[in-house]
C-alpha positions, 0 to 999 in steps of 0.5 A: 500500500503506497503510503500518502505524502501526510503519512510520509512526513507524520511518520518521519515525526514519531515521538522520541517515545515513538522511535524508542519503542519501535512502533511504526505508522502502518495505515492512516486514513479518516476515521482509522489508524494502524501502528504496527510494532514486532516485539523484542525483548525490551517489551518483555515483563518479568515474565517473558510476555509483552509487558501491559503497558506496551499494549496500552500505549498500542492502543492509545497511539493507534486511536490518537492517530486515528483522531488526528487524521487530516489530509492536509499537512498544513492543518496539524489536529492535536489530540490528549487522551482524557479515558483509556481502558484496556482488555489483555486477551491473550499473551505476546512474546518476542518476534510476534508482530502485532497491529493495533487498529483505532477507530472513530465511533462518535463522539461531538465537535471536541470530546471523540470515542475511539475503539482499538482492536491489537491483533498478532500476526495469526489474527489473533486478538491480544487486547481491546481498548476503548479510548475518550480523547479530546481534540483541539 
């Protein structure tokens, strides 16, 4: 999929956070968002499993793009989380490569109501959230 020319420069722009835990912009379109991420060791807990707060951060990224989305790269939206609730389904390990999709479900002219399914290679779900975010 050929990526747009506001997703080029979006992309190039991730957060330090971003570039520090390895996630990538994968789709962006009105209304949706993918970020993409394969898991490596430093996502690990104690247990050998991804840590919980990787998947929330999955889901609050992936539903803060969604939010953001504006095909013209001159007019920049600003989004803060106010909510975020997360499900943790299943587990993920090192190598798994996992895809957290938001999406917009309503919501008025600033306060918005997103959903994000985070999904494994297989298809798998391993986890949900549902996030409420303000927009400026």
């Amino acid at each position: 999929m050929k990526k747009s020319n506001t997703q080029d420069t979006t992309q190039k722009k991730l957060s330090n956070f971003g570039q520090h835990m390895g996630y990538s912009l994968a789709e962006w379109t009105e209304g949706s968002a993918s970020i993409a991420l394969t898991i490596a060791d430093c996502h690990l807990n104690s247990a050998g499993i991804m840590h919980g707060g990787v998947l929330a951060t999955l889901i609050d990224t992936a539903c803060g793009y969604t939010l953001i989305h504006n095909p013209d790269p001159e007019k920049r939206r600003r989004a803060v989380t106010l909510s975020l609730n997360t499900q943790f389904t299943s587990a993920a390990k090192v190598d798994d490569k996992l895809v957290a999709t938001g999406i917009l479900k309503g919501g008025g002219k600033h306060i918005k109501f997103l959903t994000c399914d985070v999904k494994n290679q297989h298809g798998q779900l391993v986890g949900h959230g549902e996030a409420v975010m303000k927009l400026f």
